[in-house]
mmCIF file of the C-alpha atoms, coordinates in Angstrom:
data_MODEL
# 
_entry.id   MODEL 
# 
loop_
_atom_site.group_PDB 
_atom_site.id 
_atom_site.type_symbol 
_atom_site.label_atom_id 
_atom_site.label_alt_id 
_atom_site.label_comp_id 
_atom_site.label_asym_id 
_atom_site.label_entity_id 
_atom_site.label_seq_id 
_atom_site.pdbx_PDB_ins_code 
_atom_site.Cartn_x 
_atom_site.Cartn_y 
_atom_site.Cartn_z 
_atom_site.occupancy 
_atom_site.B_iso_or_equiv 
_atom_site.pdbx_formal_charge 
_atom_site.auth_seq_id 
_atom_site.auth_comp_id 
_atom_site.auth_asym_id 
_atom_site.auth_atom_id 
_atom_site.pdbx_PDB_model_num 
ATOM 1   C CA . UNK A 1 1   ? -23.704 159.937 267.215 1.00 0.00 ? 1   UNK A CA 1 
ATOM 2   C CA . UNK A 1 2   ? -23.022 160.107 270.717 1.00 0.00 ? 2   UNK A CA 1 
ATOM 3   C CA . UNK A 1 3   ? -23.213 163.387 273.053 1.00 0.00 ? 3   UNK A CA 1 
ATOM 4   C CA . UNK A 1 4   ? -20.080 165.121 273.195 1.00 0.00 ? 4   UNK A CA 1 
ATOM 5   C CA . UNK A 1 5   ? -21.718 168.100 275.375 1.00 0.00 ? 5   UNK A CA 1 
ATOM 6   C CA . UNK A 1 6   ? -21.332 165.692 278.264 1.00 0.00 ? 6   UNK A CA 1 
ATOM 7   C CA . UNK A 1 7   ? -17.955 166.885 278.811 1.00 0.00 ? 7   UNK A CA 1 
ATOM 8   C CA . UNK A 1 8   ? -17.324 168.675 282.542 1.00 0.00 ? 8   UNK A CA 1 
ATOM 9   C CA . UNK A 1 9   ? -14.014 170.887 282.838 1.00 0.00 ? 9   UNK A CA 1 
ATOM 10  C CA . UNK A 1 10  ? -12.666 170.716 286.186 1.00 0.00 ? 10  UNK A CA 1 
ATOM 11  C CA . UNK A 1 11  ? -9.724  172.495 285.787 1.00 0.00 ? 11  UNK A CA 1 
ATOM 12  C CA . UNK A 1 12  ? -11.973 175.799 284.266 1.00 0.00 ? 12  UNK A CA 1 
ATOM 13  C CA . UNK A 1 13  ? -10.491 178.018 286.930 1.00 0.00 ? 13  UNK A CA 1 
ATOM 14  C CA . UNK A 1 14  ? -6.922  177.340 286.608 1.00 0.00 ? 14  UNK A CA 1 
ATOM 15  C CA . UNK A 1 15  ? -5.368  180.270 285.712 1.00 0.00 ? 15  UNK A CA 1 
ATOM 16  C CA . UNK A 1 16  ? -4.384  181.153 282.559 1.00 0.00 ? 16  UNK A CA 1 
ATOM 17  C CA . UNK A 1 17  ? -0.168  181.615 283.535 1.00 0.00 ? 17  UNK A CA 1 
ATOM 18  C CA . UNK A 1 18  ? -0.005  178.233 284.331 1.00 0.00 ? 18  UNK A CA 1 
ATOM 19  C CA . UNK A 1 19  ? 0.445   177.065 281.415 1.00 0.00 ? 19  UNK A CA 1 
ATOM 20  C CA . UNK A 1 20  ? 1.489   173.273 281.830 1.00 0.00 ? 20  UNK A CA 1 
ATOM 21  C CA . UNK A 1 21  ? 0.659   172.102 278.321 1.00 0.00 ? 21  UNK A CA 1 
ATOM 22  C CA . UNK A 1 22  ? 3.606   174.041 276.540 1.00 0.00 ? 22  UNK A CA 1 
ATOM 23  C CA . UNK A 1 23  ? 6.031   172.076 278.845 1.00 0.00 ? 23  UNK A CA 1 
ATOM 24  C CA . UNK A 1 24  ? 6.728   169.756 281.709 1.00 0.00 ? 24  UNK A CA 1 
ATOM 25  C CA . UNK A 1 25  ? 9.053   169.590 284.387 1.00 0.00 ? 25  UNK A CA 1 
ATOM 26  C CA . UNK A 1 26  ? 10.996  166.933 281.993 1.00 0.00 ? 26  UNK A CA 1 
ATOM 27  C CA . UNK A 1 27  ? 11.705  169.495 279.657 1.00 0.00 ? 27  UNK A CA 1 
ATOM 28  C CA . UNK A 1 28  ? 9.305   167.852 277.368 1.00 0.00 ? 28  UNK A CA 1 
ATOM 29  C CA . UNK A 1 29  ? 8.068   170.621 274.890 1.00 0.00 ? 29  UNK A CA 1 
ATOM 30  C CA . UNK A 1 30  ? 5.229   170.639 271.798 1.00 0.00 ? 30  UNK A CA 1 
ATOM 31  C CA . UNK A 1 31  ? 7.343   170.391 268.172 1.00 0.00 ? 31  UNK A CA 1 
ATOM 32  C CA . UNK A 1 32  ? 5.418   171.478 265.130 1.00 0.00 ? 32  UNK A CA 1 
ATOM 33  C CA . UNK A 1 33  ? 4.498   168.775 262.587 1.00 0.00 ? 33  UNK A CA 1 
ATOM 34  C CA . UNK A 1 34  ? 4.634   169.457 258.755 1.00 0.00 ? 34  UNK A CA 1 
ATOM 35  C CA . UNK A 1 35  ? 1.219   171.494 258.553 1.00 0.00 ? 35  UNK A CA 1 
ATOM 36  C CA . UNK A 1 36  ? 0.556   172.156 262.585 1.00 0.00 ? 36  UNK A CA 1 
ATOM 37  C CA . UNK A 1 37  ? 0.234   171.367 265.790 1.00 0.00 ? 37  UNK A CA 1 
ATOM 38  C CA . UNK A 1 38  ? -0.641  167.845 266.255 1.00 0.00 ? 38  UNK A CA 1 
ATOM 39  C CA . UNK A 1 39  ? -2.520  166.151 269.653 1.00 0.00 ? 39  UNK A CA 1 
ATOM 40  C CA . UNK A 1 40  ? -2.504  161.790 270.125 1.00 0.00 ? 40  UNK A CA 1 
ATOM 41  C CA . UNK A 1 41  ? -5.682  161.214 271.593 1.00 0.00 ? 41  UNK A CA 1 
ATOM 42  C CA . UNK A 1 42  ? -5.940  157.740 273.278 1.00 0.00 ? 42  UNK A CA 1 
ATOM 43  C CA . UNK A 1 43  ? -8.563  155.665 275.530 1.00 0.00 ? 43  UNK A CA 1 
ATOM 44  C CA . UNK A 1 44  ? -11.543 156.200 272.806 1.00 0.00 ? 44  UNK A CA 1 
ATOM 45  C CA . UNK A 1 45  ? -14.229 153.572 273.406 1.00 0.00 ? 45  UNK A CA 1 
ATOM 46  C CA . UNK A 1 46  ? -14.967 151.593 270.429 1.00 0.00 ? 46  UNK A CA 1 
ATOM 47  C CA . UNK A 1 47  ? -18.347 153.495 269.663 1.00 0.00 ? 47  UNK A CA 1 
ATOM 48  C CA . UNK A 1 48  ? -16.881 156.455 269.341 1.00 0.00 ? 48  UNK A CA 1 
ATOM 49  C CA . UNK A 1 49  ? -17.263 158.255 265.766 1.00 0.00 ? 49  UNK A CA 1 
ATOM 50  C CA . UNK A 1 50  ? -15.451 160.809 263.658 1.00 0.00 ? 50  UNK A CA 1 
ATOM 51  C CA . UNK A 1 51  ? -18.290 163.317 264.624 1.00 0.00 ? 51  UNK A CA 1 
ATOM 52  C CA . UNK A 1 52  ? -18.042 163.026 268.103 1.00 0.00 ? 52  UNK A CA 1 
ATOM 53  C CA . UNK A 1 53  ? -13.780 163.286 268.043 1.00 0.00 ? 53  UNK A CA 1 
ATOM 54  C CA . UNK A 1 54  ? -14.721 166.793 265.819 1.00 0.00 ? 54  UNK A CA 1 
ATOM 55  C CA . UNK A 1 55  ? -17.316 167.895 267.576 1.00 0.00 ? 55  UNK A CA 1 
ATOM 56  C CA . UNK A 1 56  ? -15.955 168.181 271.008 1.00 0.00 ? 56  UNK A CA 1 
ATOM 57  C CA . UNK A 1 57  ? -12.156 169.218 269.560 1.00 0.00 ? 57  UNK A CA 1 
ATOM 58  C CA . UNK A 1 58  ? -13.446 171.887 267.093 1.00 0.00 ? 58  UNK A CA 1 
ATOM 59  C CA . UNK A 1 59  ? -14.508 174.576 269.761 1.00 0.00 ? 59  UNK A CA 1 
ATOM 60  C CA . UNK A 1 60  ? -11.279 175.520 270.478 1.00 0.00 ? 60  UNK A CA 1 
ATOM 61  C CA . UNK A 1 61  ? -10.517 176.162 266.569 1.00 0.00 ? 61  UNK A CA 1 
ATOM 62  C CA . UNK A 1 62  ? -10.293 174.651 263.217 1.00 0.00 ? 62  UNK A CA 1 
ATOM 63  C CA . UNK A 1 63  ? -9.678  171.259 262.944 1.00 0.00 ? 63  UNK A CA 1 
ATOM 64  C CA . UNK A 1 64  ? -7.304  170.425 259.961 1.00 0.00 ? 64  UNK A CA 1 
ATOM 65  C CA . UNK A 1 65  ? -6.694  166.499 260.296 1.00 0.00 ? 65  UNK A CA 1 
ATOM 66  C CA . UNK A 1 66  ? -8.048  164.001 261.965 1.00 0.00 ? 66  UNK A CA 1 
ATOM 67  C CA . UNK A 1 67  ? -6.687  160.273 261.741 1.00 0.00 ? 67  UNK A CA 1 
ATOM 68  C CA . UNK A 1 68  ? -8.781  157.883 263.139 1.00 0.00 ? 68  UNK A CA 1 
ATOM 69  C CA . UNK A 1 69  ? -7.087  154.357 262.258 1.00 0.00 ? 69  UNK A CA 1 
ATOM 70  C CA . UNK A 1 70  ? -9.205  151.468 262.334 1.00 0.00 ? 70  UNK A CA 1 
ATOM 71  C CA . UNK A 1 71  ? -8.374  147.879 263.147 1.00 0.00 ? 71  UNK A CA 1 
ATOM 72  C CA . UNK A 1 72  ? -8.317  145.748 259.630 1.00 0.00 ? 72  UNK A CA 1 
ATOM 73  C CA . UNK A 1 73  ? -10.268 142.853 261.305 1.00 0.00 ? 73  UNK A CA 1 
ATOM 74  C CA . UNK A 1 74  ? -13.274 144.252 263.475 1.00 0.00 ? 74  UNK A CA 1 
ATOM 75  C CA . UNK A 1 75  ? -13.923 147.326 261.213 1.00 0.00 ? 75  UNK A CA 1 
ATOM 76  C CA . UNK A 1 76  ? -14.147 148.903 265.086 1.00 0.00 ? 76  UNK A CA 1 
ATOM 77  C CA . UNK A 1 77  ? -11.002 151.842 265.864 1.00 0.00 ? 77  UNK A CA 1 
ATOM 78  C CA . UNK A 1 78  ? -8.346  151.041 267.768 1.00 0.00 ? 78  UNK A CA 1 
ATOM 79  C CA . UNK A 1 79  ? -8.844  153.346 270.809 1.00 0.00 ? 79  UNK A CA 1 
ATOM 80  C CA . UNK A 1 80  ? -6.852  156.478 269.600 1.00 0.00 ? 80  UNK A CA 1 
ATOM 81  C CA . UNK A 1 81  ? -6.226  159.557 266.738 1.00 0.00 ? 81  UNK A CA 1 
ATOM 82  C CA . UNK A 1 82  ? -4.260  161.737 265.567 1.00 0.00 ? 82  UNK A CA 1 
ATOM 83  C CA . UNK A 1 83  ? -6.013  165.270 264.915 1.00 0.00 ? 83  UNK A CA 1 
ATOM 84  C CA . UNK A 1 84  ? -4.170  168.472 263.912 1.00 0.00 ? 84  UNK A CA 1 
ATOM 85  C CA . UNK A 1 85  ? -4.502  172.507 264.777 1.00 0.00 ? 85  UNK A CA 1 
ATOM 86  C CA . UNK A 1 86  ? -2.710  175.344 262.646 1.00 0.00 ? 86  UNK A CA 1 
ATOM 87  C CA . UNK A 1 87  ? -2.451  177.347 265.417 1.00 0.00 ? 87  UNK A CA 1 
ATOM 88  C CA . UNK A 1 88  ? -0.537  176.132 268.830 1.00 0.00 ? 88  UNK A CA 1 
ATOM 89  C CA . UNK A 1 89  ? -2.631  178.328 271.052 1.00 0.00 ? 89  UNK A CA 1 
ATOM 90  C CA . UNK A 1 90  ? -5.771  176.111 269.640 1.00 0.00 ? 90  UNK A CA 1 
ATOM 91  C CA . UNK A 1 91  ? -4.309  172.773 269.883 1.00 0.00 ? 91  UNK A CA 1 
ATOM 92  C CA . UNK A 1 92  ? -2.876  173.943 274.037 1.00 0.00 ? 92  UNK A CA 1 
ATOM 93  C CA . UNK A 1 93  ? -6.392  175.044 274.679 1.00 0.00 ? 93  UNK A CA 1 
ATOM 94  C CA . UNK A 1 94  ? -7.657  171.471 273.492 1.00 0.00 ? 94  UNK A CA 1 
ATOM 95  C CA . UNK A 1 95  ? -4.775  169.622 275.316 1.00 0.00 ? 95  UNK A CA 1 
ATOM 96  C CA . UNK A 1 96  ? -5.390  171.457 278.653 1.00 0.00 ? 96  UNK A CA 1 
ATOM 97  C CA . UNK A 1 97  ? -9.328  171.172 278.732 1.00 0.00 ? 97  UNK A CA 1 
ATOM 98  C CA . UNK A 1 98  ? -9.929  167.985 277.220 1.00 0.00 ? 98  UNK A CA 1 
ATOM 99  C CA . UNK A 1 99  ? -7.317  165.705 278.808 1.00 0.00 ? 99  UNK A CA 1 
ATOM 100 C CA . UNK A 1 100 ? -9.068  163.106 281.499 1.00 0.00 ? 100 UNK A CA 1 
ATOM 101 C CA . UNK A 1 101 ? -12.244 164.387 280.186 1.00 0.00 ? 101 UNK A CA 1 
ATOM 102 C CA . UNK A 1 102 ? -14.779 161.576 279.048 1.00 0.00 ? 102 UNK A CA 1 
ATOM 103 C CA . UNK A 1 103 ? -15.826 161.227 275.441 1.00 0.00 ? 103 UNK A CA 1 
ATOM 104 C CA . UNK A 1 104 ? -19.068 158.828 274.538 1.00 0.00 ? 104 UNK A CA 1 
ATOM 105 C CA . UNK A 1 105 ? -18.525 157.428 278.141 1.00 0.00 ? 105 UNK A CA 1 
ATOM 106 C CA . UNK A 1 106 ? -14.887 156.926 278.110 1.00 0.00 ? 106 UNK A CA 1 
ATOM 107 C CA . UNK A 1 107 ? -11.844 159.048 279.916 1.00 0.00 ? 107 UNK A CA 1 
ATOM 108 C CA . UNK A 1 108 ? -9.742  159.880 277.309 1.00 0.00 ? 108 UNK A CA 1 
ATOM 109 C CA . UNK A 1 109 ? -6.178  160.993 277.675 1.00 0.00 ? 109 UNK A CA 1 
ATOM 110 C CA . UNK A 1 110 ? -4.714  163.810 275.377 1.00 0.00 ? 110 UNK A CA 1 
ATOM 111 C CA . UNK A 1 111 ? -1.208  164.808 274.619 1.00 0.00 ? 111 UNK A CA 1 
ATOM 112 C CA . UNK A 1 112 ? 1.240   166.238 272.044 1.00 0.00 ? 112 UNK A CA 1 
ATOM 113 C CA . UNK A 1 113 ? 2.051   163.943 269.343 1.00 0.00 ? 113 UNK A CA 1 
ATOM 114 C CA . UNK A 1 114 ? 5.384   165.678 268.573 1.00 0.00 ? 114 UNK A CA 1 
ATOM 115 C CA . UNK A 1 115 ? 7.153   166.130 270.933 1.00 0.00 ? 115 UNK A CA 1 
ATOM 116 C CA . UNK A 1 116 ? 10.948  168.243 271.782 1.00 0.00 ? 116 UNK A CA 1 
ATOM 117 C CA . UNK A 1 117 ? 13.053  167.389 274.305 1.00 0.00 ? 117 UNK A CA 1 
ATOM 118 C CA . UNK A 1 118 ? 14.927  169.773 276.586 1.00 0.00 ? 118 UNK A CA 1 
ATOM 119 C CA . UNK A 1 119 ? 17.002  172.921 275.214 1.00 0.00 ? 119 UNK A CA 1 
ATOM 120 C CA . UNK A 1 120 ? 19.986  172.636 272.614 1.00 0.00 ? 120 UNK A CA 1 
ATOM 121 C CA . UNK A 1 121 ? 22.280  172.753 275.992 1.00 0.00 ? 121 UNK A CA 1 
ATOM 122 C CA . UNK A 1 122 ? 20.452  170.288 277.783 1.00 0.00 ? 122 UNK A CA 1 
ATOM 123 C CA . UNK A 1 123 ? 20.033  168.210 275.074 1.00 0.00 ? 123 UNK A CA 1 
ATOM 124 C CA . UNK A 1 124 ? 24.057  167.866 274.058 1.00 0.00 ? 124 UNK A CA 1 
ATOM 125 C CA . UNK A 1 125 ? 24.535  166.584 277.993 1.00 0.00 ? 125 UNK A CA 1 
ATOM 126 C CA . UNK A 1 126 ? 22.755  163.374 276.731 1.00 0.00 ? 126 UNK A CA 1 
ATOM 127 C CA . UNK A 1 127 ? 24.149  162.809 273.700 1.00 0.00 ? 127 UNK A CA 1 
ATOM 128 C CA . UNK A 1 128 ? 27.659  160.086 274.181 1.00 0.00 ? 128 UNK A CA 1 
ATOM 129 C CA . UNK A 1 129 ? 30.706  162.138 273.899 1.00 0.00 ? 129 UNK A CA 1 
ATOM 130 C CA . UNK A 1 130 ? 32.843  161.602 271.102 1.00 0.00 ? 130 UNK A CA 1 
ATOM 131 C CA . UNK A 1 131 ? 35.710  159.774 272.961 1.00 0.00 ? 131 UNK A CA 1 
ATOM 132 C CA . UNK A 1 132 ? 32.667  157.411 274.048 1.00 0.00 ? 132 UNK A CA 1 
ATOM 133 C CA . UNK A 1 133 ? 32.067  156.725 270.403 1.00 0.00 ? 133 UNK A CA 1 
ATOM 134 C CA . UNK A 1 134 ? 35.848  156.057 269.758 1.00 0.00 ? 134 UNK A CA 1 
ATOM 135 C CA . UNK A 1 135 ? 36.283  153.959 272.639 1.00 0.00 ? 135 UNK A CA 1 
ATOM 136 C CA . UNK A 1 136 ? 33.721  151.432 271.118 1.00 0.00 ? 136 UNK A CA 1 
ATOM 137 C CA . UNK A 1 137 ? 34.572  148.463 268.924 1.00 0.00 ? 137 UNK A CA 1 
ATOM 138 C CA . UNK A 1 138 ? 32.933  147.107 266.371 1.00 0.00 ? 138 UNK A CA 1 
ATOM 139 C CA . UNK A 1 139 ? 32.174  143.813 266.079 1.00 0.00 ? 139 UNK A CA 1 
ATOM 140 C CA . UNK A 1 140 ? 34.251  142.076 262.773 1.00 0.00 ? 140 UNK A CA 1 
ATOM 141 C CA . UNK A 1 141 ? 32.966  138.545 261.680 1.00 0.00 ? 141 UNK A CA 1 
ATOM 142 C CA . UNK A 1 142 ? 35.654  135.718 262.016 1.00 0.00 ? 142 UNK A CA 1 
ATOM 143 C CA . UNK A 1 143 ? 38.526  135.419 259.408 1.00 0.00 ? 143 UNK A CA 1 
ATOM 144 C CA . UNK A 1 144 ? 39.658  132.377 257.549 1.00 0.00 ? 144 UNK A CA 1 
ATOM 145 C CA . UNK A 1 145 ? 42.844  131.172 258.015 1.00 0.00 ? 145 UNK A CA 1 
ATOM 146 C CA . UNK A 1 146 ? 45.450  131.392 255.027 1.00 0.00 ? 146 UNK A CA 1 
ATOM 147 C CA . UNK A 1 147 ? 46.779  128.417 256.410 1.00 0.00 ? 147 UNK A CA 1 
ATOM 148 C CA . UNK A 1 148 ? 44.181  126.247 254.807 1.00 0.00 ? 148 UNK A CA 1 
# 
């Protein structure tokens, strides 16, 4: 197992109002999975182990997945995971101290795995307008003549 204490925080005196990992100026914003709140973790070296991934994730709360896919041919993992909080506060805390932090020598690169975009009301301005839709013409395969 490698040393996950190796971890420095730079951002340890942001304050705690600014709160960027519950949205983004893009109106990105975290979705609940099935069971939680889910984090994609990519940028693992391939030394890293499950231990390692748990071991510097589980201080801020309980772990309760943690998908580490491997590739078929090397045996080695491909890089990233999927690990899950019950509790959004946990898997923010996680997000916002761990991203760009290295892990067994490695930057890694943290983010919400589900993911909402925008409001309702911004979200209906993107979506094609019904006389778009009617405007549009579907494509009919060619017809035989009766002729023949």
């Amino acid at each position: 197992p490698h040393a996950a204490g190796a971890m420095s925080s730079p951002d340890e005196g942001t304050a705690k109002g600014d709160d960027k990992s519950t949205s983004s100026s893009s109106g990105v914003k975290p979705a609940k999975s099935r069971e939680g709140w889910s984090l994609f973790i990519s940028g693992l070296s391939e030394s890293v182990e499950e231990d390692d991934i748990e071991d510097a994730f589980s201080k801020f709360g309980e772990i309760s997945t943690l998908q580490l896919p491997l590739n078929r041919m090397t045996g080695n993992i491909k890089g990233y995971c999927m690990l899950e909080y019950r509790e959004k506060a946990e898997a923010a805390a996680a997000l916002e101290a761990m991203n760009g932090q290295d892990l067994c020598g490695q930057a890694i690169s943290v983010s919400w795995l589900c993911q909402e975009f925008g409001s309702s009301a911004e979200g209906s301005a993107a979506q094609p307008t019904p006389e778009k839709d009617a405007s549009r013409k579907r494509s009919r395969s060619p017809r035989k003549c009766q002729d023949e």
